[in-house]
N, C-alpha and C positions, 0 to 999 in steps of 0.2 A: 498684615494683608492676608485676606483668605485667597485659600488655596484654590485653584482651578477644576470645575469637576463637568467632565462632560458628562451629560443625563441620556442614555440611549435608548430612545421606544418610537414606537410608530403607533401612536395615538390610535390611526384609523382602525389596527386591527379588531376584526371583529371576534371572539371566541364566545362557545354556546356559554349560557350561565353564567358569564362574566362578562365582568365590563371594567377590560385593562386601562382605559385611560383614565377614569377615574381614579384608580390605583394610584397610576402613574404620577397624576396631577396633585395627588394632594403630599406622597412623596416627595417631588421634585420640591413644590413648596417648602416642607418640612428641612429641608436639605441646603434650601438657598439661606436658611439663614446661619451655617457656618461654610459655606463653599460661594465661590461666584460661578452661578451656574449657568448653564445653556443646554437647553434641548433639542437632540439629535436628531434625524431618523437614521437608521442605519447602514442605508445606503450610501449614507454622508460621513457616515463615523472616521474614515478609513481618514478623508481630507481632516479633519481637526485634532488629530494624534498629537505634531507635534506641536500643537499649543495650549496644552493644559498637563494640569497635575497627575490627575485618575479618569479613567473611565469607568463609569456606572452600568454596565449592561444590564437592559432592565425590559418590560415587555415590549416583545419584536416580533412576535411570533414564531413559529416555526422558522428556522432557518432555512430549510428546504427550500422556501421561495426566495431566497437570494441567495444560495450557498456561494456561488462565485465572487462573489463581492465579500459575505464573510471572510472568506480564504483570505480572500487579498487584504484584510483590516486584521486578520491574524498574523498574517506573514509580516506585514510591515508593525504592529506591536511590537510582536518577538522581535524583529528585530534591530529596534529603536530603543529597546528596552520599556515600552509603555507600560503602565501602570494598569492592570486591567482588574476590575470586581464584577463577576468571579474571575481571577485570576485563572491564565488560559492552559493549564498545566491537570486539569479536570480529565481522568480516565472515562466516565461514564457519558448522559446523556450529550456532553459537549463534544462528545467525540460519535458517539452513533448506538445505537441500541445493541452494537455486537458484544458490549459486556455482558449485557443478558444471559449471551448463550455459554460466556465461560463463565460466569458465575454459577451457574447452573451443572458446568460440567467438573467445578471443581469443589462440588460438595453444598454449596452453600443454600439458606433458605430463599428460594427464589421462583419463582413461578417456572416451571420446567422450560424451557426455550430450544429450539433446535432451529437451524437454519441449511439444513440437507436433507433430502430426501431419506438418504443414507442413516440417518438418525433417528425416521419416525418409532421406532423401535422405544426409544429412552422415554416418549410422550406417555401418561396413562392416558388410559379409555377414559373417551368423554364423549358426549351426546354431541358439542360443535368444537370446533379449534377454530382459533382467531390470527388471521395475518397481519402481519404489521410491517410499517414500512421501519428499513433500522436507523432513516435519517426522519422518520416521524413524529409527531408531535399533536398535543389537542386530536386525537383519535384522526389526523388526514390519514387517508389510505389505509384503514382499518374493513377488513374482511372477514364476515364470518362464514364458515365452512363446513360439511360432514364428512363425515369418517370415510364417505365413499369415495370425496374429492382429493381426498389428500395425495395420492400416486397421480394425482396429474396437474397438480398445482406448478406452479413458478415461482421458485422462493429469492431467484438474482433481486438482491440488494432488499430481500426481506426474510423475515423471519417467521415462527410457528411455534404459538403456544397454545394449551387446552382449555376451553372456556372452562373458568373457574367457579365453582357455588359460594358464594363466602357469604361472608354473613353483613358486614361492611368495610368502607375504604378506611383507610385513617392514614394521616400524611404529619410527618417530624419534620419542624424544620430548624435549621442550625445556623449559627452564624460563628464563621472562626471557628470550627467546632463545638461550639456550645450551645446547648437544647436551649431555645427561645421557647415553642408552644406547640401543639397540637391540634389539630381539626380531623374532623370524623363526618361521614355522611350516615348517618343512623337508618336508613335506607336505599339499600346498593341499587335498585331503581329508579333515584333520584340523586345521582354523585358528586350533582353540584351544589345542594344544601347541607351545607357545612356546618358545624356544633365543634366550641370549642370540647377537646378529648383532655381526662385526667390521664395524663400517661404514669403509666408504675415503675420502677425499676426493670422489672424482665421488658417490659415496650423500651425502655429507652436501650436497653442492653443488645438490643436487638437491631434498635436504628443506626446505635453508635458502632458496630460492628461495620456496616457500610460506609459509614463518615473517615472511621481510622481506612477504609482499605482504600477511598479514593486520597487521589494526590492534591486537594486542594488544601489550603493553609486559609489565605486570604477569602472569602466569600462567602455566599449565603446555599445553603442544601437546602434539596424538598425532599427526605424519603419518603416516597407512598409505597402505602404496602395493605394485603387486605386478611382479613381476622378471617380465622375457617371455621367451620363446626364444631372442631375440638378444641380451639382456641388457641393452635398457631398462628403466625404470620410468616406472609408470604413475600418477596418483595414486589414489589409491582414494577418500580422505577426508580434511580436516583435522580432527580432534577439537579444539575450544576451549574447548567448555561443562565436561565433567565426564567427561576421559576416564581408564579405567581405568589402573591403572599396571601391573598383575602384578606388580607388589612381592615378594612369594610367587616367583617363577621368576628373583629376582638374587641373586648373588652376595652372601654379605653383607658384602663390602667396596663394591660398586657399590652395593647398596641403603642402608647407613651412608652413604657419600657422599653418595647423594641426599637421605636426611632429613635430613641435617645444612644441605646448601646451600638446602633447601626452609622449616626454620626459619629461617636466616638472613634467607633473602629475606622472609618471610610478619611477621618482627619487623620488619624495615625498614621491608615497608611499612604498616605499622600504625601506625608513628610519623610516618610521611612528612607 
């Protein structure tokens, strides 16, 4: 008997440069044939917990437009013991953009972040800073600002970082911990055309630095992070909750790869 796998997305969202339900659709397919599956939307998730094996969290958008309902499909997982990918134990985007500002204050490579006035201090000079909201996503509630605005901003329940020069984005993604593939937008003007990225040792040394400090085991990471001048990186974000894959823009030997090692792991742990 195959396992039970509820599929969680909201088809209708819309996000710039992509098109999640595609994604989602040719996934879900992919998946039905070692899982009996059913597709969610999220609002619903919370009701079909206790009749299946795993849940698949997978594109929903920004949680911000349902946060209360989230809550309530988290609180009853935890404490049913549901089966959750990404498993719900995720420090970083699944919980809110406020690791930003400690990652930032405890040394690490991270796009400067502050979220007090009392802080602007720690920002370098930049020609604009960028507000963001810390339950944000897909650029909702994204602000740009100058150097003059900053002493009269409102930073409750948001954050403040320096608009950055870089040179391009490029986004690790992981499953279980393990480096799957790379995409790069070879023009930071355009950040939704994606190119598969050869990542070297020092890129992934750099990715897997953030993979080990979050708390997930079970699930799939997006680190985006963007290349400077000198050829650091920065972090941009860790995606934990329900980050897009561009599945669509791989190989299809890299993309078979990944859905094959991605059923592998989602039957394991449904048995687990």
């Amino acid at each position: 008997m195959k396992p039970k796998l509820l599929y969680v997305t909201d088809l209708h969202y819309q996000a710039k440069g992509r098109e999640y339900y595609k994604e989602d659709l040719y996934l879900s397919y992919q998946l039905s044939k070692c899982f009996d599956l059913v597709l969610c939307h999220p609002q619903a998730a919370k009701a079909f917990l206790d009749d299946v094996d795993l849940v698949f969290f997978r594109n929903t958008g920004p949680v911000l437009y349902f946060f209360e309902v989230y809550g309530a499909f988290q609180t009853k997982a935890k404490a049913i013991g549901a089966k959750v990918f990404n498993e719900l134990t995720g420090k970083a985007d699944m919980v809110s953009k406020q690791y930003l500002i400690e990652l930032a204050r405890d040394g690490y490579p991270v796009i400067p972040s502050v979220d007090s006035r009392e802080e602007l201090g720690l920002l370098p000079v930049a020609d604009q800073y960028v507000i963001k909201l810390k339950l944000g996503a897909d650029s909702v509630g994204m602000e740009f600002v100058s150097e003059n605005d900053l002493h009269h901003i409102d930073l409750t329940d948001r954050f403040l970082q320096p608009a950055i020069n870089f040179i391009y984005e490029v986004s690790f993604y992981f499953l279980n911990r393990n480096f799957q593939y790379a995409l790069y937008a070879p023009d930071p003007n355009e950040r939704w055309r994606l190119e598969l990225y050869e990542a070297n040792q020092e890129d992934l040394q750099f990715a897997r630095k953030f993979v080990e400090w979050n708390d997930i085991d079970y699930g799939i990471q997006r680190i985006d992070a963007c290349r400077l001048a000198g050829g650091d990186l920065l972090l941009m974000e860790i995606e934990d909750l329900n980050p897009y894959l561009s599945l669509d823009l791989l190989t299809d030997e890299v993309r078979e790869k990944f859905v094959t090692s991605l059923s592998e792991t989602l039957t394991a742990y449904a048995k687990k």
